[in-house]
N, C-alpha and C positions, 0 to 999 in steps of 0.2 A: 457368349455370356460368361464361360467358364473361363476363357481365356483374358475376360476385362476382368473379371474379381481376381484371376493370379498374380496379372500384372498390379492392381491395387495395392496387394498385398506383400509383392516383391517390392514395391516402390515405399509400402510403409514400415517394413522391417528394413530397408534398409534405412531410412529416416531417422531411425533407434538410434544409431550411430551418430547422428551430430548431436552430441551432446553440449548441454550449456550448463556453466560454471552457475551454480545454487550456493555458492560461500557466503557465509554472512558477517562480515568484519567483527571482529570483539568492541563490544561497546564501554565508551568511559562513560560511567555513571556522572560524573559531576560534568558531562559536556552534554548529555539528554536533556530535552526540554522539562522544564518545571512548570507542576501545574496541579490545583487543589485533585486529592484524589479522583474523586469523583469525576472529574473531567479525562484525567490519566488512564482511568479502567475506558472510559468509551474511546479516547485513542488507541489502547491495545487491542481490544477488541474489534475496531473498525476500520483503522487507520493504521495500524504498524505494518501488514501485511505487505504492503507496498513501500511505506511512508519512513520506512525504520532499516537498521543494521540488525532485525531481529523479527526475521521474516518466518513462518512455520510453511516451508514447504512443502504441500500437500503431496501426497502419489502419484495424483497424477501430472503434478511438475516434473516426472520424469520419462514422461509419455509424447513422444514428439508427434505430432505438432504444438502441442498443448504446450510442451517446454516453451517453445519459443516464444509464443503470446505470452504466457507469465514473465518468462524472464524480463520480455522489451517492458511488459507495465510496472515490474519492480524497479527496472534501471530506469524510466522516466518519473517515476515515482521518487524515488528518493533523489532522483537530480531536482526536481521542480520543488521537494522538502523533504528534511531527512529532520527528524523526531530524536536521533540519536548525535546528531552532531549540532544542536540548535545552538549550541554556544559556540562554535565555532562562526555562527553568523554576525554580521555586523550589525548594531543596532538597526539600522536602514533597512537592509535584508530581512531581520525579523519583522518592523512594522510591515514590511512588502507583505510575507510571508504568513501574518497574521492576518493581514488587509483580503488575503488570497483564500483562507480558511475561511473567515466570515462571510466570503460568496459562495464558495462550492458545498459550507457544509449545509446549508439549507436546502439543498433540493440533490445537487450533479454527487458529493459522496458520502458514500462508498457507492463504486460504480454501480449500477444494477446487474452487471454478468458476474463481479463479485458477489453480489447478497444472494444473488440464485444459486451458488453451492455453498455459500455463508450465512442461515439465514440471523444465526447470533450478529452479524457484524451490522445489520440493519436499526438505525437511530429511529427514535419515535420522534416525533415535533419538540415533544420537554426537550429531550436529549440534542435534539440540534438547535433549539435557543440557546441551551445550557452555555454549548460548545459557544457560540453568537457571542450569550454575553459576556461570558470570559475571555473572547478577543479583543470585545468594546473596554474592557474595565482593563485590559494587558496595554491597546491601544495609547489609555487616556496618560499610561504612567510614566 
């Protein structure tokens, strides 16, 4: 028994060592997405952690294994939508993109193993029509 908890432990300090790059690019203000405040606060709140180039890396984003789960859902996160480069998208892209928000933000985000150490980044029903209808009203224009 003593000798499986040393080895654990040999195996998780050395895991310390691969570390993963936490950099968050500088963001151009006039390349972020535009949107009535009100919608803006519950994207920072709920959605930049992943969704943005303005991620708050928690503590234990420096705790491997933990690193490495955070890092893969920030890097597929902001591949699948970046909140900070939305003018960089194509008009197409953004209806995609928009079309993409109006399904997950009603039920699938914020992940639930996010809200379980975030529990501020958790939408009420208002807060995820909110999000809805200012997809459908971005949609129509």
């Amino acid at each position: 028994m003593k000798r499986t908890l040393l080895i654990f432990l040999i195996i998780f300090i050395l895991m310390q060592f691969i570390r993963v790059d936490r950099t968050n690019i500088a963001v151009e203000k006039d390349l972020e997405i535009k949107a009535p405040l009100e919608i803006m606060t519950m994207f920072k709140q709920s959605c930049y952690d992943c969704h943005s180039n303005e991620v708050k890396w928690p503590w234990y984003s420096q705790v491997a294994p933990f690193s490495w789960t955070i890092k893969n859902h920030v890097e597929n996160g902001r591949k699948w939508l970046n909140f900070s480069i939305w003018e960089t998208y194509t008009n197409e892209e953004k209806e995609k993109k928009l079309k993409g928000i109006y399904r997950t933000a009603y039920a699938i985000m914020p992940l639930p193993t996010y809200i379980w150490l975030h529990k501020e980044a958790d939408l009420t029903k208002e807060q995820r029509s909110l999000i809805r209808d200012w997809t459908g009203v971005r949609k129509n224009k």
